[in-house]
C-alpha positions in Angstrom: 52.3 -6.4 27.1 51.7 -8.4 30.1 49.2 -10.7 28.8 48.1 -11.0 33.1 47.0 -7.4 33.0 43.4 -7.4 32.2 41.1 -4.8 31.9 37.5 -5.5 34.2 34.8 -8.1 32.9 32.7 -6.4 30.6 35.1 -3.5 29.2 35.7 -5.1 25.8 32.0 -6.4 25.5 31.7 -2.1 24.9 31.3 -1.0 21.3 32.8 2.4 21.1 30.5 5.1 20.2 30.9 6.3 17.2 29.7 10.0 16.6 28.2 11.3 13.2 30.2 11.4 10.4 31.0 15.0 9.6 32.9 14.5 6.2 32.7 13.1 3.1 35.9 12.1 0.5 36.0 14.5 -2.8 33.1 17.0 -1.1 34.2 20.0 0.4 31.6 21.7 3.0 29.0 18.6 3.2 25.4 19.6 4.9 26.1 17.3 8.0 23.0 16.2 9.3 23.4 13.2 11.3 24.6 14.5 14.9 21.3 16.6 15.8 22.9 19.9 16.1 21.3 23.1 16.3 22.0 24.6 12.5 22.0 28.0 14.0 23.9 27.5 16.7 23.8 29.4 19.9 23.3 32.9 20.8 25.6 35.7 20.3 25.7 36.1 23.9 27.0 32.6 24.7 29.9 33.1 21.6 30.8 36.4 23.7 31.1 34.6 27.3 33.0 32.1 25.6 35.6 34.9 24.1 35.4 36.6 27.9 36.7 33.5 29.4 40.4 33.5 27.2 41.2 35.7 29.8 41.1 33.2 32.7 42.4 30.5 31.2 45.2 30.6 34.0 42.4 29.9 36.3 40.9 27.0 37.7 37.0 27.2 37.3 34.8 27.0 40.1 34.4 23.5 41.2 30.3 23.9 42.9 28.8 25.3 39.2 27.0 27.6 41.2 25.9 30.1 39.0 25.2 28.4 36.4 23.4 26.3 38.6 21.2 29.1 39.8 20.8 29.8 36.4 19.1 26.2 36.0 17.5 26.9 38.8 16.2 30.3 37.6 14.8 29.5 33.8 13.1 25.9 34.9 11.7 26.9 38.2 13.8 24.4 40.1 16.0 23.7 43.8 19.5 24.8 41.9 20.9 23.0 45.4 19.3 19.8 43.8 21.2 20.1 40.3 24.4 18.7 39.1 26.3 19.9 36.0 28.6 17.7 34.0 30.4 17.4 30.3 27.1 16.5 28.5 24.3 14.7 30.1 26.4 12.0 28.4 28.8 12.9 31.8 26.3 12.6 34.6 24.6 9.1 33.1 28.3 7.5 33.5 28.3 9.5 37.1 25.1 7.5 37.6 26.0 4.0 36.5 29.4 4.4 38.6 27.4 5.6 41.8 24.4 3.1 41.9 25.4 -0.2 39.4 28.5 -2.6 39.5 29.2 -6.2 39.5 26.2 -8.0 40.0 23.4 -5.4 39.5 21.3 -5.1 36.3 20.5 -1.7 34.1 17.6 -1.5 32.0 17.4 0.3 28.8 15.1 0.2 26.1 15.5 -1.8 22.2 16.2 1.5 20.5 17.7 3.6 23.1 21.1 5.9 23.3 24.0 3.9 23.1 25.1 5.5 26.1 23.2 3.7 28.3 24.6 0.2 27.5 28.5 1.6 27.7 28.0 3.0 30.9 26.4 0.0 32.6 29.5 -1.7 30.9 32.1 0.0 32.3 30.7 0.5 35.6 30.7 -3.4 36.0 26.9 -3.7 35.6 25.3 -5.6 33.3 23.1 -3.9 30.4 19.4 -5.7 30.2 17.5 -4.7 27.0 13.9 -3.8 27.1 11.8 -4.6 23.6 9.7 -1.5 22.4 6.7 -1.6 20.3 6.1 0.2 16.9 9.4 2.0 17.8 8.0 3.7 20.7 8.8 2.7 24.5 6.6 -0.1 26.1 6.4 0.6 29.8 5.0 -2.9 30.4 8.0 -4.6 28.3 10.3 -2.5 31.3 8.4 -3.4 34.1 8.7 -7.2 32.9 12.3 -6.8 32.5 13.4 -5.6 36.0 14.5 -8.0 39.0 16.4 -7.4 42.5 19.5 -6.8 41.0 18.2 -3.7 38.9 19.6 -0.6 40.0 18.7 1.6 37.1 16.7 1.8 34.1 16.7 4.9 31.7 14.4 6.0 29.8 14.8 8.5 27.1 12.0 10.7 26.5 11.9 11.9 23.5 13.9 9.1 22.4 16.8 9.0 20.3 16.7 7.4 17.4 12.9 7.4 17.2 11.7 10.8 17.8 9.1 9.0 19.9 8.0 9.6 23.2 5.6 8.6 26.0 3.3 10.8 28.4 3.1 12.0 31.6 0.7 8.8 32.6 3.4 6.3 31.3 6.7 7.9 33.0 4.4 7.9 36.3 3.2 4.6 36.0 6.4 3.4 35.5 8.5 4.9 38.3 5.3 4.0 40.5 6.0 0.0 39.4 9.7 0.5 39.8 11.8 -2.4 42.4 12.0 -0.2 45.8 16.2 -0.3 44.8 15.6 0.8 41.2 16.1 4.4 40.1 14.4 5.7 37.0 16.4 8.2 34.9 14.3 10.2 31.9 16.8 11.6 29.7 15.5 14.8 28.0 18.0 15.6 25.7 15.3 16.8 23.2 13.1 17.8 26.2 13.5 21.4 25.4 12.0 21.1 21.5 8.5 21.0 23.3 6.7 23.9 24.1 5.7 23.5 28.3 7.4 20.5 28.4 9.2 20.0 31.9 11.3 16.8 30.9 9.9 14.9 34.3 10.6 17.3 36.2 7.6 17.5 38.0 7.6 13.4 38.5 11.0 14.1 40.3 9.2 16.7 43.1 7.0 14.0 43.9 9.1 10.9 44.1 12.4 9.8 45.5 13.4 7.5 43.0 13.8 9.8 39.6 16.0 11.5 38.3 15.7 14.0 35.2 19.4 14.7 33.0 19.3 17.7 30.1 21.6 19.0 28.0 23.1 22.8 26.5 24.4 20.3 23.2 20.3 20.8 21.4 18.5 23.1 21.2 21.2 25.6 22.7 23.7 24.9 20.0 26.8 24.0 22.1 27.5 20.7 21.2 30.8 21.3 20.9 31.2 22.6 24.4 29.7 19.7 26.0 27.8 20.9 29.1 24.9 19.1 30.8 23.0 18.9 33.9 20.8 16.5 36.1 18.0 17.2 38.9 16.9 14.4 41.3 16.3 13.8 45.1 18.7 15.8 47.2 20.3 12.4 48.5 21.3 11.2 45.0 22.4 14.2 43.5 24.8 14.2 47.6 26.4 11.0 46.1 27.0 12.1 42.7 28.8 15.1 43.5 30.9 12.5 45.5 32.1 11.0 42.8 32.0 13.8 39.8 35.7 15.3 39.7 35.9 18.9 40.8 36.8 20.6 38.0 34.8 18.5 35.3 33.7 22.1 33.5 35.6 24.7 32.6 35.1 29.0 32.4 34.3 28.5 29.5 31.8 26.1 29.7 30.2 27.3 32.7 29.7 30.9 31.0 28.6 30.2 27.9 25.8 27.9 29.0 24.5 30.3 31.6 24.4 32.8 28.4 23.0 30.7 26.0 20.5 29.4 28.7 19.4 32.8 29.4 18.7 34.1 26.1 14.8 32.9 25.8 14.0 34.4 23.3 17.0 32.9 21.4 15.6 29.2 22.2 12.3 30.2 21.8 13.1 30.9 17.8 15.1 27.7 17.0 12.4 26.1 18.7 9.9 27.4 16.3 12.1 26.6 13.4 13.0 23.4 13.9 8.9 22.2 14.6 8.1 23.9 11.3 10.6 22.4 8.9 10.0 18.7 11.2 6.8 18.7 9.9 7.2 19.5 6.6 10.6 17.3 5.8 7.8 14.6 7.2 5.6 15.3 5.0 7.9 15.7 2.1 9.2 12.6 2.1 5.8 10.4 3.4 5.2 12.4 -0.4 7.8 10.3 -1.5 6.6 7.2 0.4 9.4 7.0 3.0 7.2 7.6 6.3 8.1 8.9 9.5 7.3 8.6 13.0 5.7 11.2 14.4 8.9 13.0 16.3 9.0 15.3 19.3 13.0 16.0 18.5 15.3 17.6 16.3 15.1 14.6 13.6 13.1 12.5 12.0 13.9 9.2 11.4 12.9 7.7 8.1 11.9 4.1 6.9 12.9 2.4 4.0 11.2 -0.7 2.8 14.2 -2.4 3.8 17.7 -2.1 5.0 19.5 -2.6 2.1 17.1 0.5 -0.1 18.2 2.4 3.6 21.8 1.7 2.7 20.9 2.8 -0.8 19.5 5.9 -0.1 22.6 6.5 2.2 24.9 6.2 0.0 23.2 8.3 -2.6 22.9 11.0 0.0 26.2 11.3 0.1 27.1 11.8 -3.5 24.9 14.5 -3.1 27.0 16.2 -0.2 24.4 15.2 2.4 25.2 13.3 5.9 22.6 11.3 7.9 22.7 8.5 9.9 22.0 5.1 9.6 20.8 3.6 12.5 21.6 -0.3 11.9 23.7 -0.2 15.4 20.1 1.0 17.1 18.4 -2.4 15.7 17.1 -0.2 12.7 18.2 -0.9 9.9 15.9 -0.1 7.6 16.3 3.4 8.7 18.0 6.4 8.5 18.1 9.3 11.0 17.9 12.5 9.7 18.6 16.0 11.6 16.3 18.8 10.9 18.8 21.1 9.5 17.5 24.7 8.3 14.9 25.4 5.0 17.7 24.7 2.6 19.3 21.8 3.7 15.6 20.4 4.4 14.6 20.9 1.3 18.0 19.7 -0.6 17.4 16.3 1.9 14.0 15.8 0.1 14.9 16.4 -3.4 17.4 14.4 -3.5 15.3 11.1 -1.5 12.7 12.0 -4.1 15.3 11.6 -6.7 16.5 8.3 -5.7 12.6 6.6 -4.9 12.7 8.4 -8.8 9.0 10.3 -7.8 8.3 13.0 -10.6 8.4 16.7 -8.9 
């Protein structure tokens, strides 16, 4: 190859994002929990809208979202002419970076935060400035300290991923009230939707111009593997984004069975449920064991070791076991491991076994 033809500063700085491992050598059907999935996966009625749309698979999808926006719109009590959809939340946080950061501007994003953040300040040109946290849970001060002129956005995960932490309604207020006048504040709530009345900042994003709220269908609505998302901000930013997100960035498919899954309340309501009771009590479990926890407001917990190499341990010990977490050594926590809160029986093999290898008498 041409050895003149570069790619852009800052491309190969980016560590691709590695998903969770899903497989294990020599064990068939492993419990993976290390991708935060739903384990019951969505609704009936989103697997039916996904089998109704084989039949227009010779046609384009609609390019404006428009009912599922509505749908958005609908369910969270929000101006569906003020939300974008995209392929994951994952989508509309690379739409941001490309729309609002390049060469020369700064984005902020906290010590432990989604890898996302840092690769999509990357490839839009921008360059990625780290915020410390404290105790594993975000420091609005430490973010206010880090931004300049040149920021253009800092984001903000809330709950965060890999902690399970999150800050309240005071913190994400104070900071987008102590924000640079050029800087937009983006709260991810991925995990938004595993508490009860929780409105992800929603309501911060009424009442200011400068934040903007992104979600997800791949949670607590079991379609990861569909990738849908959706963000809600001031009218003038979500103008711009749709003037860069390609036209046809979802397909029927997509579009349908999100609105389904999205509509079936009761559906969510019952995962949600689920997933808080076994939380606590994999929590408890394995403090039992003296591997403590975080309190989380997500679908995981994530567990500390004494150090990182009993986390790699306990890792690899897990998996003779058939079980899959996540270590979290690329988050700066290595001492930990992240573990999805799968259903009774996978929570309850996850214990036993970590009780097995700390070797505490059951």
């Amino acid at each position: 190859m041409n050895s003149t033809i570069q790619p852009r500063p800052g491309i190969m700085d980016i560590t691709p994002y590695q998903g969770g491992q899903a497989t294990l050598d020599g064990i068939t059907d492993p419990i993976k929990l290390s991708s935060n999935e739903n384990p019951f996966g969505p609704p009936d009625a989103a697997k039916e809208a996904f089998r109704r749309a084989a039949h227009d698979l010779h046609r384009y999808p609609g390019s404006d979202h428009a009912s599922l926006r509505r749908a958005i719109g609908d369910i969270h009590r929000l101006d569906p002419e003020r939300v974008i959809c995209g392929a994951g939340s994952d989508e509309i946080i690379s739409l941001l970076c490309q729309t609002y950061a390049g060469p020369g501007d700064e984005v902020v994003h906290t010590e432990h935060g989604f890898a996302m953040y840092r690769i999509s300040a990357l490839a839009a040109g921008a360059t990625p400035v780290e915020a410390a946290e404290h105790n594993r849970v975000i420091d609005v001060d430490a973010i206010l300290a880090a931004c300049t002129l040149r920021t253009r956005l800092v984001f903000v995960a809330n709950p965060n991923n890999p902690t399970g932490t999150m800050i309240d309604a005071a913190g994400t207020e104070r900071l987008a009230a102590g924000l640079p006048e050029q800087a937009l504040l983006v709260l991810d709530g991925a995990y938004a939707e595993y508490i009860g009345g929780f409105d992800g900042g929603a309501s911060l994003v009424e009442n200011r111009g400068n934040v903007v709220m992104t979600r997800t269908f791949s949670k607590l609505h079991g379609l990861g593997g569909l990738r849908v998302g959706w963000g809600y901000g001031p009218a003038p930013v979500i103008d711009a984004l749709n003037r860069v997100r390609g036209p046809f960035n979802l397909s029927t498919a997509q579009l349908d069975a999100a609105e389904a899954a999205l509509r079936d309340r009761d559906h969510a309501r019952t995962c949600r449920e689920k997933n808080a009771r076994m939380r606590a009590w994999l929590a408890d479990a394995l403090a039992g064991a003296g591997v403590p926890s975080d309190k989380s407001f997500a679908n995981f917990i994530l567990a500390r070791f004494r150090d990182a190499d009993e986390a790699t341990a306990c890792n690899a010990f897990l998996q003779s076991r058939g079980l899959i977490v996540r270590g979290t050594a690329g988050y700066k926590l290595p001492h930990c491991l992240r573990i999805t809160i799968g259903d009774e029986a996978a929570c309850r093999r996850v214990a036993a076994a970590i009780a097995d290898f700390r070797k505490v008498p059951r």
